[in-house]
C-alpha positions in Angstrom: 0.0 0.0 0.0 1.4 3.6 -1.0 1.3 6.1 1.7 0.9 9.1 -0.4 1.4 11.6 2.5 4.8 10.5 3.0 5.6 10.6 -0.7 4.1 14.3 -0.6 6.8 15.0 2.6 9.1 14.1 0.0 8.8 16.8 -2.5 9.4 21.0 -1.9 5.7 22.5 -2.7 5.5 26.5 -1.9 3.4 27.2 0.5 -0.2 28.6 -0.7 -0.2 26.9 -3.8 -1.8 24.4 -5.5 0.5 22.9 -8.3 -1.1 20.7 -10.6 1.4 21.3 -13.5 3.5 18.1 -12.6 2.6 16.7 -16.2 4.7 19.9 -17.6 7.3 19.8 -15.3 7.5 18.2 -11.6 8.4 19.8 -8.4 11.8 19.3 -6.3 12.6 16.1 -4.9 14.1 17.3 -1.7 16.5 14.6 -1.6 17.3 16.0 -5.6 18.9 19.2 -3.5 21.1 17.3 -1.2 22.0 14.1 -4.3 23.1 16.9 -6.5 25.1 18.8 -3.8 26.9 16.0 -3.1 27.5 14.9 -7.2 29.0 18.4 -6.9 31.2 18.9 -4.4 32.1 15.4 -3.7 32.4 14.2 -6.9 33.1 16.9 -9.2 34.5 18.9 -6.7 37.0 16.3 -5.0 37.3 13.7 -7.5 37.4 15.7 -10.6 38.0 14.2 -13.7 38.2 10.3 -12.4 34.7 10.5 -10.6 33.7 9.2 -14.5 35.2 5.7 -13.4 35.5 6.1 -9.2 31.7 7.7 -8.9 30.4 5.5 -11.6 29.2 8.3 -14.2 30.1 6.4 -17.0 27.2 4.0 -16.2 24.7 5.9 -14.8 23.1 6.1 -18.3 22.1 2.1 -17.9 22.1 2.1 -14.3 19.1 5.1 -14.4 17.9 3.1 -17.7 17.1 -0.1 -15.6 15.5 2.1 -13.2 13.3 3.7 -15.5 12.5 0.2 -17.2 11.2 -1.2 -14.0 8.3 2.0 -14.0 7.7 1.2 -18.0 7.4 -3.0 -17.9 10.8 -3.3 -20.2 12.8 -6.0 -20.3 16.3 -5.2 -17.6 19.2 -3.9 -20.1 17.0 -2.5 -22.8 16.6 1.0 -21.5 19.2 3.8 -21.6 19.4 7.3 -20.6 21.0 10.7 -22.5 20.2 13.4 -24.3 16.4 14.9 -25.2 13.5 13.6 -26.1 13.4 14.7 -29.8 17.0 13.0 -30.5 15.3 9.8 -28.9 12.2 9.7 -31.3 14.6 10.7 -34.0 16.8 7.9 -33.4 14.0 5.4 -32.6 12.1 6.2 -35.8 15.1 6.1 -37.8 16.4 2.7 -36.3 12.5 1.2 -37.0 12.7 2.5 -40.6 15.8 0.9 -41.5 14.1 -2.1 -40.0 11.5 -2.1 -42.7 13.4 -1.8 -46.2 11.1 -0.9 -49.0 8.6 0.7 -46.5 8.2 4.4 -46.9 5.4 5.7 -44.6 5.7 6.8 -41.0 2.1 6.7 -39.7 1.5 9.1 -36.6 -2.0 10.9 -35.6 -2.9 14.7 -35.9 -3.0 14.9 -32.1 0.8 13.6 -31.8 2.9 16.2 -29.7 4.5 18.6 -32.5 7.8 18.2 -31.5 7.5 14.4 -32.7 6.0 15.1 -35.8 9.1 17.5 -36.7 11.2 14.9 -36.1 9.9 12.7 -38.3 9.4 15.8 -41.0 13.0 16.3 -40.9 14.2 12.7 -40.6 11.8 12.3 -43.8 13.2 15.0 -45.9 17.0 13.9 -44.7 16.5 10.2 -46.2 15.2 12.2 -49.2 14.2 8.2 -50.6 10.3 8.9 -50.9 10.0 8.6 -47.0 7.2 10.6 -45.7 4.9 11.5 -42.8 1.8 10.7 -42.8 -1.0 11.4 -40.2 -4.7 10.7 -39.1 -7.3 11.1 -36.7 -6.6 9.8 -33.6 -9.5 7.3 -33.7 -8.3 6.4 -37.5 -5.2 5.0 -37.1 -6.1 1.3 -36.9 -7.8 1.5 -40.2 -4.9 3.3 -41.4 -2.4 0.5 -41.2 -1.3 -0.9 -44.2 2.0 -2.5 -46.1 3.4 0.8 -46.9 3.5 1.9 -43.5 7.0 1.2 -42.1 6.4 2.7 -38.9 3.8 3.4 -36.2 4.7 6.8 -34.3 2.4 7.9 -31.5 2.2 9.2 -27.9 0.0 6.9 -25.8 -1.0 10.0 -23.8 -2.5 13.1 -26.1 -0.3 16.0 -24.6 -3.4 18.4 -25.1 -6.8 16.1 -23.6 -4.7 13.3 -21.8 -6.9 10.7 -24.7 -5.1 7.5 -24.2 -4.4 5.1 -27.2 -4.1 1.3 -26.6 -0.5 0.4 -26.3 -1.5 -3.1 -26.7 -4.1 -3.2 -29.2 -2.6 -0.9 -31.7 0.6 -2.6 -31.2 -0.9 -5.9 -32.1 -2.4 -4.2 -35.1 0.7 -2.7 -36.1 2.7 -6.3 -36.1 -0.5 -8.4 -38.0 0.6 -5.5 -41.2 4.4 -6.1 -40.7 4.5 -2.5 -38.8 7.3 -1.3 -36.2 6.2 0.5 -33.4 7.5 3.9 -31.8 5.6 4.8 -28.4 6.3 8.4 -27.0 5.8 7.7 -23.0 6.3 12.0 -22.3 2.7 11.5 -20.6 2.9 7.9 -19.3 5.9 7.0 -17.5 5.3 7.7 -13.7 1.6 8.5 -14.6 0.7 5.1 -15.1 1.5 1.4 -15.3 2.9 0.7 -18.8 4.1 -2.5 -19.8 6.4 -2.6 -23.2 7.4 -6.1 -23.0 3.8 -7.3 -22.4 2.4 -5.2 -25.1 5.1 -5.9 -27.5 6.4 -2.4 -28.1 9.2 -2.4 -30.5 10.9 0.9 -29.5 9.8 3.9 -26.3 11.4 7.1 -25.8 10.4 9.4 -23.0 11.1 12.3 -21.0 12.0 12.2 -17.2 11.0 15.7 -16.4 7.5 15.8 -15.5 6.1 13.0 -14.0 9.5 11.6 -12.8 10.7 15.0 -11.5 14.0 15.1 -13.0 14.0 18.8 -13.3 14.1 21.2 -16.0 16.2 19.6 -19.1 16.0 16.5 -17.6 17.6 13.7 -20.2 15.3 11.1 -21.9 15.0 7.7 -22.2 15.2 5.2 -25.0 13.9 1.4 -25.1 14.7 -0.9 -27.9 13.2 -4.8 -27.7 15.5 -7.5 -27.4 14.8 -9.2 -30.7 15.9 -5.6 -32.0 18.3 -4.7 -29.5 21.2 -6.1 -31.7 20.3 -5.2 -34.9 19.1 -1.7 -34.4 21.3 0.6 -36.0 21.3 4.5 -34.6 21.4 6.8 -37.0 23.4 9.0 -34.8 26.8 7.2 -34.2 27.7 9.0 -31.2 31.3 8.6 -29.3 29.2 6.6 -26.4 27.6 4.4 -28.7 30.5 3.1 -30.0 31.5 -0.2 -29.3 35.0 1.1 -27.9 34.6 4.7 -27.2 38.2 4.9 -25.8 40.2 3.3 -28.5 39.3 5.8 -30.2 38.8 4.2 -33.7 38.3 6.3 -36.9 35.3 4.7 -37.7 31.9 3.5 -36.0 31.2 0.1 -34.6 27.5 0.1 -32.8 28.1 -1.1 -29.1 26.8 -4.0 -28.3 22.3 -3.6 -27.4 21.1 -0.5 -26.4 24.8 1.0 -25.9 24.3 2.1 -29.5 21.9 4.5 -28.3 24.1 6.4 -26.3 25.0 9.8 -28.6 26.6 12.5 -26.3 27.9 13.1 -22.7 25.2 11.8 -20.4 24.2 14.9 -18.4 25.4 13.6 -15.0 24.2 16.4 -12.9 20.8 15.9 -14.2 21.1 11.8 -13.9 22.2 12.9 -10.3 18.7 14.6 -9.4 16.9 12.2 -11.4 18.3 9.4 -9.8 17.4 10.9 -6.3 13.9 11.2 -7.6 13.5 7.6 -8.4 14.2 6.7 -4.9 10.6 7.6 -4.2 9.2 5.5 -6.7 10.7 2.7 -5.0 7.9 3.0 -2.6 5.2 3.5 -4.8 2.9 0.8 -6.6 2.0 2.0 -9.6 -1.2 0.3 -9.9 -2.1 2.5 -6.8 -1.1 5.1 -8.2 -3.9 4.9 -11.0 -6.2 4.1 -8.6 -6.1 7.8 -6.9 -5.1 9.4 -9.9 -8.6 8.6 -11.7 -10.3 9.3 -8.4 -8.9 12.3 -8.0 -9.5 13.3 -11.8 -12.9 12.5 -11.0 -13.0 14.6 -8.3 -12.3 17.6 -10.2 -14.2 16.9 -13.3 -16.9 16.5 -11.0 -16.3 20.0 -9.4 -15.4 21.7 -12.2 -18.7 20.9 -14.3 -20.6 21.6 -11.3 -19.5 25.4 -10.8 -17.8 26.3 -13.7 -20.5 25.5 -16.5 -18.5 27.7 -19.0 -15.6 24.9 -19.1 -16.2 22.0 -21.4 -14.4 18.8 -21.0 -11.9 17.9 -23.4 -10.6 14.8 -21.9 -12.2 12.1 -22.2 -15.0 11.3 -19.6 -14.1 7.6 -19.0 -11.3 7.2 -16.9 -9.6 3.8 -18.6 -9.3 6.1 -21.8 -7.2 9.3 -20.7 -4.2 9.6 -19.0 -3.2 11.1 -15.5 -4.5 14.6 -16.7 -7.6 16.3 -17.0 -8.2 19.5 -19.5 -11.2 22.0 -20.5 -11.7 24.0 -23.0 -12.3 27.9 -22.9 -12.6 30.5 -25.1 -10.3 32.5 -22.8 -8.6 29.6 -22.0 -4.9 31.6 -21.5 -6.2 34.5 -19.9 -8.4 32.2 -17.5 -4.9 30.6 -16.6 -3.0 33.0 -15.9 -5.7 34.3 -13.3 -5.7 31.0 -12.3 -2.2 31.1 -11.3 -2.2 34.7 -9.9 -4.8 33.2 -7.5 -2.6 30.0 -6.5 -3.7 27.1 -8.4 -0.8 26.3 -11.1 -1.9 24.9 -14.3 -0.8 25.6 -17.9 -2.3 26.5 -21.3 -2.7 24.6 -24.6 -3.5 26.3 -27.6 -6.0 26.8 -29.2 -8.1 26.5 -26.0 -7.4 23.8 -23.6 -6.6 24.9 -19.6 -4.5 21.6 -18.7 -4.1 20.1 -15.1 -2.5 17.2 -14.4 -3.0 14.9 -11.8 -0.1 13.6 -9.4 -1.2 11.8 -6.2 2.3 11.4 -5.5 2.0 15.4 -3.5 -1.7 16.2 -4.6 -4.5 14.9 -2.4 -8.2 15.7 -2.3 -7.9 19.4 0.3 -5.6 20.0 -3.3 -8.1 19.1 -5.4 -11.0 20.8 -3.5 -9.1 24.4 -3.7 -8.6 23.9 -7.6 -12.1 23.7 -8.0 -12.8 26.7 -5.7 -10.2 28.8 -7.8 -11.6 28.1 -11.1 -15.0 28.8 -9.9 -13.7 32.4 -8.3 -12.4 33.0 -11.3 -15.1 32.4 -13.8 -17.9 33.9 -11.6 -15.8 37.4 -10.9 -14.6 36.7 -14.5 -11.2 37.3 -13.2 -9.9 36.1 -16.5 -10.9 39.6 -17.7 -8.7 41.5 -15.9 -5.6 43.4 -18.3 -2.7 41.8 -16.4 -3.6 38.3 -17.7 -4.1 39.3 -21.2 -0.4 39.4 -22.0 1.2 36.1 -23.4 4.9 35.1 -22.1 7.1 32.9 -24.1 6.3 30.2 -22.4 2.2 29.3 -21.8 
């Protein structure tokens, strides 16, 4: 059993607000301030140069992998940390085309995160051999699959409405055509239980910075099956991936599994935090998780509908189809937010209307959930939303 307030003692949350932005980026593990301090001043700071070897930095990219793989249901050795999330997608989607000679269609949906679909845009137009995007309504992707599609891209979690595709259903799909698959877990891992192995994913990439509080910039994970893992070839041959980084050789040998998906430096600090950050997860059952996740969803959509009748659900209303989030949609959805925040309840905007909150019972509980709703409801009934300080956009919404 998961004893949710002493996962919330675990985190820094300012006092007097109500953060429900963990699907965007999560708070401070506190033991992130004191793992990183110590990656600082006693690693970097005393051992210098041969902490890579003497602190083990060198293989904190599997080591963190393994730990990831455990939240994710992958197989032990076929998960690896570094770099962003966009490099991993590019590298996945390129590895699972090569996969599929002949093939020439990456398959993704409309409500794919952007980012993604550049990706594959760019990796289309660098291949410059027919290759091209292609994508669909969510709900039309099944009936989509055919034998010129080489690859399957999608996000289980819609980034906007928290929709949730079936891993496991699709995936099947995907195989029955001769199809790779490429799952974006940015809105899964540490949300919810996810099992690659069990639904036969091919390839997963993800991010560790918002449900698994890695901070801002966190690095991203990678997962490549084992009846790929050898045969996978990265289409960015970093120095890491090589199979003998230190002899230095002219040319590229792949390392051996998912060591060829190692590109650059691993960002150690960053591993450091994130690392920290997993130790809470050790004490958290993930099917528990779900379990007050979609009762606390429900407690807001619940709230929200019954006092703020201008908000329309976006998500969708049954809880085994959308992720750990729930969004509405208003006309003055940005503005709304930003009054939102100014009156202690953090959430963020989606364009072209969507006011997103995501749910994390790991430091949100019901008294949370309860001030949301009284928030929103101040702020639609005094139209607060109106006011000219919230009418400005920042760079970032």
């Amino acid at each position: 059993m998961t004893d949710f307030a002493a996962t919330r003692a675990m985190f820094h949350l300012p006092p007097g607000i109500v953060y429900l932005d963990g699907n965007s980026l999560g708070p401070l593990p506190l033991k992130a301030l004191e793992r990183v301090n110590q990656t600082m001043r006693g690693e970097w700071g005393d051992m210098l140069i041969t902490a890579w070897n003497r602190a083990g930095w060198i293989d904190m990219p599997r080591r963190i992998g393994d730990r990831i793989g455990a939240l994710i249901g992958a197989e032990p050795g076929h998960v690896v940390m570094g770099d962003t999330l966009s490099i991993k997608v590019y590298q996945a989607v390129a590895s699972a085309l090569d996969l599929r000679p002949g093939r020439r269609v990456i398959l993704s949906d409309t409500g794919n995160f952007p980012s993604d679909l550049y990706m594959a845009q760019g990796l289309a137009h660098t291949l410059a051999n027919g290759c091209r995007l292609q994508t669909v309504a969510p709900e039309e992707v099944e009936e989509a699959l055919d034998e010129e599609v080489a690859v399957l891209l999608l996000t289980e979690v819609d980034y906007r409405t928290g929709r949730r595709h079936d891993m496991a259903a699709l995936t099947a799909a995907a195989h029955r055509k001769g199809i790779l698959t490429v799952w974006d877990l940015a809105h899964s891992a540490g949300a919810l239980p996810v099992d690659l192995a069990g639904a036969g994913a091919d390839f997963a990439v993800g991010c560790t910075y918002k449900y698994l509080n890695s901070g801002p910039g966190g690095p991203a994970f990678i997962y490549v099956a084992p009846r790929h893992a050898e045969h996978a070839r990265p289409a960015l041959s970093g120095w890491l991936g090589h199979e003998a980084p230190f002899a230095f050789a002219p040319d590229y040998r792949p390392g051996p599994g998912i060591e060829r998906m190692r590109v650059g430096t691993p960002p150690i600090l960053q591993l450091a935090a994130l690392d920290a950050a997993l130790d809470i997860w050790d004490q958290v059952d993930m099917n528990a998780l779900r379990k007050r996740a979609i009762a606390l969803s429900e407690q807001l959509i619940d709230g929200v509908e019954s006092a703020c009748p201008e908000l329309a659900l976006a998500s969708p209303r049954a809880a085994e189809r959308r992720g750990s989030q729930v969004s509405f949609r208003f006309e003055n959805g940005h503005a709304a937010m930003q009054a939102c925040i100014a009156e202690g309840l953090i959430g963020d905007f989606r364009a072209p209307d969507i006011m997103r909150f995501g749910i994390t019972p790991l430091y949100i509980d019901e008294t949370d959930v309860a001030r949301a709703i009284d928030i929103l409801a101040r702020v639609m009934r005094e139209k607060l939303w109106q006011r000219p300080e919230h009418q400005t956009r920042a760079a970032v919404t």
